[in-house]
Residue, then its C-alpha position, 0 to 999 in steps of 0.5 A: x354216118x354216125x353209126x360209121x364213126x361209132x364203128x371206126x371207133x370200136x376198131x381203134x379201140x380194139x387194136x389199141x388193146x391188142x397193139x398193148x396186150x399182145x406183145x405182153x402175151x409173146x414177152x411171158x410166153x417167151x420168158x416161160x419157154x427160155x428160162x435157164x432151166x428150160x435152155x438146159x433141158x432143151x439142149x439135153x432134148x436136143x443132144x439125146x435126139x441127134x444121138x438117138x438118129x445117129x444110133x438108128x443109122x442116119x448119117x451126120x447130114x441126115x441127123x443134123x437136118x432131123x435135129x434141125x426141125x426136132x428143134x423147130x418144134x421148141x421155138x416160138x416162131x417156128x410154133x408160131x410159123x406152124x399155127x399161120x401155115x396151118x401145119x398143125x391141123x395138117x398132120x392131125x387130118x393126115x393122121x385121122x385120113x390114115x385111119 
């Protein structure tokens, strides 16, 4: 029993920290990836993809929907997402099973 509450211990203590830490870590990482500088670059990125798929013969629908998962890729809930959803690993064995 005693053992019992040692444990339930240890995890409330772990869960403190990580209650405290993890919202620190999303708040620098989302400040770093939405500064001024990083906006304007990325809506540069952005506007130079839709028009390289305009180029390339989309049409504005076709476009659109490929600018909408480009920006995916930038957004940290859309990184977040992937990683949950395993979709980064997914594509990396899809490539390695292609070989």
């Amino acid at each position: 029993m005693a053992e019992e509450k040692h444990d339930a211990q240890e995890v409330k203590e772990i869960l403190g920290v990580v209650s405290t830490e993890i919202p620190k870590l999303l708040e620098a990482i989302s400040s770093s990836m939405y500064s001024k500088e990083n906006a304007e670059n990325l809506a540069k990125s952005v506007a130079s993809f839709y028009k390289s798929m305009k180029e390339a013969g989309m049409d504005d629908k076709q476009a659109f929907e490929m600018t909408q998962k480009f920006m995916a890729n930038f957004s940290l809930g859309g990184m977040i997402g992937q990683v949950f959803q395993g979709k980064p690993w997914e594509s990396a064995r899809k490539e390695k099973d292609d070989d």
